[in-house]
Backbone as JSON, one array per atom type, in Angstrom:
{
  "sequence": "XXXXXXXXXXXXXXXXXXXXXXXXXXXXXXXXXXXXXXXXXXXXXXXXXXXXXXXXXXXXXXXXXXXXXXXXXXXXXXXXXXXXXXXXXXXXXXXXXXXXXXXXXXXXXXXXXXXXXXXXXXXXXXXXXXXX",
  "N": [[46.27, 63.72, 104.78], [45.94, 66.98, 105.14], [47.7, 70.18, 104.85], [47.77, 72.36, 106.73], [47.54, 70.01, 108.52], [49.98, 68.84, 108.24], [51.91, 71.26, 108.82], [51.46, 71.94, 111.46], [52.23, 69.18, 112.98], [55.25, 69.67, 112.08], [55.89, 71.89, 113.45], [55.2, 71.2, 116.54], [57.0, 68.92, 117.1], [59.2, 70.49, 116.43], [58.93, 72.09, 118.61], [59.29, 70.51, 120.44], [61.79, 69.23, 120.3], [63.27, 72.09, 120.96], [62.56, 72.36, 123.67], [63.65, 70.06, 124.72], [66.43, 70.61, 124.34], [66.87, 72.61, 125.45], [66.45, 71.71, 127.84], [68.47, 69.86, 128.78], [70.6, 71.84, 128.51], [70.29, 73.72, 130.88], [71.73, 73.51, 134.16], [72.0, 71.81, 137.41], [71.83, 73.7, 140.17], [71.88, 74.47, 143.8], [71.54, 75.87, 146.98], [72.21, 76.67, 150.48], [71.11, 79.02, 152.64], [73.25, 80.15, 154.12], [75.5, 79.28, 152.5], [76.63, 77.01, 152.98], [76.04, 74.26, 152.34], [75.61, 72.97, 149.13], [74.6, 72.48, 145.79], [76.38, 71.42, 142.76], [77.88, 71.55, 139.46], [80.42, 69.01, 138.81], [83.76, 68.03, 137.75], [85.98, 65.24, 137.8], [89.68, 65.31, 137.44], [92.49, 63.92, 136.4], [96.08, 63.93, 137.74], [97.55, 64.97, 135.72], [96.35, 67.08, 134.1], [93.86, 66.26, 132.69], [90.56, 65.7, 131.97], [88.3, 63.61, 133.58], [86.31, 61.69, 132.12], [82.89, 62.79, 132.37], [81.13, 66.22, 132.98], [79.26, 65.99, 136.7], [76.41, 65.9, 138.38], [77.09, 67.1, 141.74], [76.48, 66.54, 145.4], [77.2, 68.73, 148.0], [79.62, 69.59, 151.5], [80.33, 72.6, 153.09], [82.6, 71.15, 156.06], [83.41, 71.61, 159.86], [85.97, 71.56, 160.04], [87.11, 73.2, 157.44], [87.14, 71.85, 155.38], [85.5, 69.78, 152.62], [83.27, 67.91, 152.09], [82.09, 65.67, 149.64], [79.86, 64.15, 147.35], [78.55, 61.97, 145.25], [75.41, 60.76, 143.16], [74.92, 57.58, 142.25], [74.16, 54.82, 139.63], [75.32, 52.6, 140.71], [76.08, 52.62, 143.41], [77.79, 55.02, 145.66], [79.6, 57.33, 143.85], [83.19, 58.46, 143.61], [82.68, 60.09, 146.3], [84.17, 61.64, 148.98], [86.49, 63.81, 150.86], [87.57, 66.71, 150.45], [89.75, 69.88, 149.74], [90.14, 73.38, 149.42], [91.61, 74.25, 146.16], [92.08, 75.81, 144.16], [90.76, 79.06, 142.6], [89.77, 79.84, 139.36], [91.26, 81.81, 137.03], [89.75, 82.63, 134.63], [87.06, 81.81, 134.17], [84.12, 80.52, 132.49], [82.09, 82.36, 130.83], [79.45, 84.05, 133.21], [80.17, 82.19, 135.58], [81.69, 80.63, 138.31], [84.78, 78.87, 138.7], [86.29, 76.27, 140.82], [89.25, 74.73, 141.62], [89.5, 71.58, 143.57], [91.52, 69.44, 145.42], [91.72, 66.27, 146.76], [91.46, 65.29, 150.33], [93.19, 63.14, 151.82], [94.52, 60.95, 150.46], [96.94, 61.34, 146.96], [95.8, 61.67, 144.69], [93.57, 61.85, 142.03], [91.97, 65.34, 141.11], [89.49, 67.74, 141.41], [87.3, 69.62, 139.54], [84.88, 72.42, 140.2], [82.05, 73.64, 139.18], [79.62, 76.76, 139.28], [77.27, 78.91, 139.25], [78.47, 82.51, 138.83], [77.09, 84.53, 140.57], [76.49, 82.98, 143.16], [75.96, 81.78, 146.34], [77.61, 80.03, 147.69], [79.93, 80.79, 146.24], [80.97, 82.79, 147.7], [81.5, 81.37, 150.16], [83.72, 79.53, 149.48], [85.84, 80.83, 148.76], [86.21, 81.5, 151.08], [87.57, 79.59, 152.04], [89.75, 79.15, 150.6], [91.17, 81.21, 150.88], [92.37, 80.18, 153.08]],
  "CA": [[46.75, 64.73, 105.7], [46.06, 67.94, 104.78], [48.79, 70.89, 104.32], [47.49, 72.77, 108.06], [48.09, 68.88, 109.59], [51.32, 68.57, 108.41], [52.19, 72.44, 109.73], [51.02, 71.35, 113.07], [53.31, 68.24, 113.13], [56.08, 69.9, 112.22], [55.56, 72.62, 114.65], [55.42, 70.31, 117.56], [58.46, 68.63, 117.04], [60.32, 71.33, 116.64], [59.22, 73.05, 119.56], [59.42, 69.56, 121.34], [63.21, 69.42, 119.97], [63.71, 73.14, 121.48], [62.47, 72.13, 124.43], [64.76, 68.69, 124.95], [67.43, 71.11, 124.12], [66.92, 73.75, 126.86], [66.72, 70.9, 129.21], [70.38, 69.65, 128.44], [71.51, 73.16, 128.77], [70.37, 73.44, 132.23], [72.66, 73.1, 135.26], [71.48, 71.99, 138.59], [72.41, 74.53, 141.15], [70.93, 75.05, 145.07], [72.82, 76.46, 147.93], [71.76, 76.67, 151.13], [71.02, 80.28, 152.9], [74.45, 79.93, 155.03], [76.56, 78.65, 151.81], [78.22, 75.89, 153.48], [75.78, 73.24, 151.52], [74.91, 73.18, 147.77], [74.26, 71.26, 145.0], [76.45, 72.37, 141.37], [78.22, 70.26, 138.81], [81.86, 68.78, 139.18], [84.26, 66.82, 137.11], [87.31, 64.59, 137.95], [90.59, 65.44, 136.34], [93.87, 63.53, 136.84], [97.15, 64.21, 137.66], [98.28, 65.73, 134.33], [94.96, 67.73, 133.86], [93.09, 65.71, 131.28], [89.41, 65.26, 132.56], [88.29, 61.81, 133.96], [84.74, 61.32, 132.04], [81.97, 64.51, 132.18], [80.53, 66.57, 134.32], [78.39, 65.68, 137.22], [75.58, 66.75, 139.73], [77.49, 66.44, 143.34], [76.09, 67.3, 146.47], [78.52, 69.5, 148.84], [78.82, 70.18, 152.17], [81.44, 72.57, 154.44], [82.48, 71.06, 157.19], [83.88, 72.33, 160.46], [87.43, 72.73, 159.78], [87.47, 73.76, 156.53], [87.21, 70.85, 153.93], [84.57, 70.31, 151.45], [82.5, 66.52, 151.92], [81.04, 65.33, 148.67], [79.13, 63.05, 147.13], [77.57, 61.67, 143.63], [75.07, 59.58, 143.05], [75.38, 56.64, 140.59], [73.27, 53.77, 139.8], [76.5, 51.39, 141.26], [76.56, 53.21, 144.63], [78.19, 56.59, 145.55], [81.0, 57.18, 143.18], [82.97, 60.09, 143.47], [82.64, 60.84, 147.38], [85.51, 61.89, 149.43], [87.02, 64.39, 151.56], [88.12, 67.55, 149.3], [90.04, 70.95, 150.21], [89.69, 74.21, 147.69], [93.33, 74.77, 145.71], [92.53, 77.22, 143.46], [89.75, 79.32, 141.93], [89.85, 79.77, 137.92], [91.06, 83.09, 136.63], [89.5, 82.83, 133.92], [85.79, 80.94, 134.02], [83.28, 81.04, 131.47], [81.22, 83.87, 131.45], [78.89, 83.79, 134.61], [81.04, 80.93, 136.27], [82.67, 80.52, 138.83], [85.07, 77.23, 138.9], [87.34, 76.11, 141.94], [89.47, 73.34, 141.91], [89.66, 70.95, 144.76], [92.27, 68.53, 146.19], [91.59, 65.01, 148.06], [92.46, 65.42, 151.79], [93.31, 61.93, 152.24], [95.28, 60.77, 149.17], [97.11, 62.22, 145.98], [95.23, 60.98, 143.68], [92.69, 63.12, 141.27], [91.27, 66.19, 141.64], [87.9, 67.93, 141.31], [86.73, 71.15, 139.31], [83.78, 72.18, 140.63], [81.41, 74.7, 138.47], [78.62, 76.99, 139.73], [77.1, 80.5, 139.03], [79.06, 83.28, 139.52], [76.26, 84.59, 141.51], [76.12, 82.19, 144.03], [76.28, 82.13, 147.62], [78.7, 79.3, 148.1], [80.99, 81.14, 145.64], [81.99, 83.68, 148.67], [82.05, 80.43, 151.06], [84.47, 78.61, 148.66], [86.25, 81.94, 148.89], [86.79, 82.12, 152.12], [88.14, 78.52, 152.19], [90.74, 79.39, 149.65], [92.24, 81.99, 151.72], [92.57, 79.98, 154.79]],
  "C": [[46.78, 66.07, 104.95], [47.41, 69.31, 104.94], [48.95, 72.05, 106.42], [47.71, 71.66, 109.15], [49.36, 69.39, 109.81], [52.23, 70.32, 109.14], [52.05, 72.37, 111.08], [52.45, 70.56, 113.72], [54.1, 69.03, 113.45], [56.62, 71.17, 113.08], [55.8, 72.44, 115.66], [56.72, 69.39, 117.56], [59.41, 69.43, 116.52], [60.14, 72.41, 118.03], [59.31, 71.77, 120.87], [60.81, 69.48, 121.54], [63.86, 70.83, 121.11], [63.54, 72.93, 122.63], [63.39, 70.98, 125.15], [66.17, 69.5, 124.88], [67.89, 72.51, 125.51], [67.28, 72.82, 128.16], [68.04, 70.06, 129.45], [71.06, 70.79, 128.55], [71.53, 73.46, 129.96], [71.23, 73.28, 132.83], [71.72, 72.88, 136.57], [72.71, 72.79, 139.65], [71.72, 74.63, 142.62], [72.06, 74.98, 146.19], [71.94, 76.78, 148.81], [71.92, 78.31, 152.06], [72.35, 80.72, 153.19], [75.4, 79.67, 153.98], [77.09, 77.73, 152.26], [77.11, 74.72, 152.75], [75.54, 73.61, 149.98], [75.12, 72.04, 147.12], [75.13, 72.02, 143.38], [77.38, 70.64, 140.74], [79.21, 70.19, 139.01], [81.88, 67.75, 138.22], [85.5, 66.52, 137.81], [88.63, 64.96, 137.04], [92.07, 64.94, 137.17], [94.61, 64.3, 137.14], [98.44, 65.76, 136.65], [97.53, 66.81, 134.09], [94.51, 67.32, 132.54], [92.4, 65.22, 132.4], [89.25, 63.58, 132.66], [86.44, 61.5, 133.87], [84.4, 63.16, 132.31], [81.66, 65.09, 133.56], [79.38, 66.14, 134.9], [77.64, 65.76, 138.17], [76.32, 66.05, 141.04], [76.76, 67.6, 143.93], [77.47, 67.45, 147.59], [78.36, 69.72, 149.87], [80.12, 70.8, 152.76], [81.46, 72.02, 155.27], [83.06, 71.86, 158.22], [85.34, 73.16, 160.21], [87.76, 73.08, 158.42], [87.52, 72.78, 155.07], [85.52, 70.64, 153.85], [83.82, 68.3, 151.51], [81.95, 66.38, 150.57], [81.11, 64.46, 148.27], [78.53, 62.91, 146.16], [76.96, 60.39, 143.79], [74.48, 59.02, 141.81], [74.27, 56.03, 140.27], [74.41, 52.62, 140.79], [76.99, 52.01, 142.68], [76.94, 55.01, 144.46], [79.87, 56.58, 145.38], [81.61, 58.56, 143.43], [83.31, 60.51, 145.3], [84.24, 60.92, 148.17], [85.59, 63.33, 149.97], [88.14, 66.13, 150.77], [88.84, 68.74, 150.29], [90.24, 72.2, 148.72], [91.51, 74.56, 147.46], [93.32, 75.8, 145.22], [91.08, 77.75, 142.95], [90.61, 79.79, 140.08], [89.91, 81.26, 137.2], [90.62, 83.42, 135.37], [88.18, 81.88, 133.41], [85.08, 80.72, 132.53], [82.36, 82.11, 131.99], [79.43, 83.21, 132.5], [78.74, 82.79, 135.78], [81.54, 81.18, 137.25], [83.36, 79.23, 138.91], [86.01, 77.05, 139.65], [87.99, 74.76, 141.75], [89.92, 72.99, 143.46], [90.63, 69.72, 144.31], [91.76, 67.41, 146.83], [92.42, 65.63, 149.61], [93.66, 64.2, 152.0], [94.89, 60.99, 151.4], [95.51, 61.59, 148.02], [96.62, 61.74, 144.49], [94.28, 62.71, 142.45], [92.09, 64.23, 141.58], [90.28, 66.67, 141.13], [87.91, 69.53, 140.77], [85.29, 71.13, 139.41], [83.09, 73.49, 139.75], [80.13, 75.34, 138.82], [78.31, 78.14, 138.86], [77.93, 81.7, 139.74], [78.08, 84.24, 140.9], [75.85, 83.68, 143.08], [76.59, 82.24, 145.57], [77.29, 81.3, 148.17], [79.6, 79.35, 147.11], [82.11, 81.96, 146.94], [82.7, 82.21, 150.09], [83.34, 79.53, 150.74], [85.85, 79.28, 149.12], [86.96, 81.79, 149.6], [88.03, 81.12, 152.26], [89.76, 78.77, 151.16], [91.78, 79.84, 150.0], [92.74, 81.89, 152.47], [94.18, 79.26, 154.62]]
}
């Protein structure tokens, strides 16, 4: 192997590496023209506020009167889904965040921080829900 191979190689796996690394940084985000559907990441967090496991792609949807449908999907079914309402937004995000926490309608059980772009169109819909 000459000295221009091995430069090659190591070339390619490091820009293979940089690449595997961008794609873990990523977030999935999509929001629908109207804001009342999207797609961003959410985690579970008990009672106490100590998280319940990582974050994870849910799909969202408003409904009529004002609560928040969502849904994850697992390999073991759809974990995660339930009936939400928005409690609070996060005065203090990360920078170009926005993060809301949600409530169960139903039961008092865990609740949901949900994380998007501050840019986003179902940031003002979240919004509105907040105020109601």
């Amino acid at each position: 192997m000459t000295g221009s191979d091995l430069l090659t190689l190591i070339g390619v796996v490091v820009l293979g590496g940089a690449l595997i690394w961008v794609a873990f940084r990523m977030e999935p985000h999509w929001v629908s023209k109207d804001g009342q559907r999207f797609i961003c990441r959410a985690q579970l967090i008990d009672d106490h506020g100590n998280t319940q496991g990582r974050w994870h792609e849910y799909r969202f949807r408003v409904t009529e009167d004002g609560e928040i449908a969502a849904s994850r999907r697992s390999f073991v079914g759809r974990a995660g889904t339930g009936i939400w309402r928005v409690a609070a937004r996060s005065p203090d995000p990360p920078r170009r965040k926005a993060v809301f926490l949600l409530r169960p309608v139903h039961d008092a059980g865990s609740m949901m921080a949900v994380r998007m772009p501050a840019s986003s169109r179902a940031v003002d819909s979240l919004d509105d829900l907040l105020n109601v």
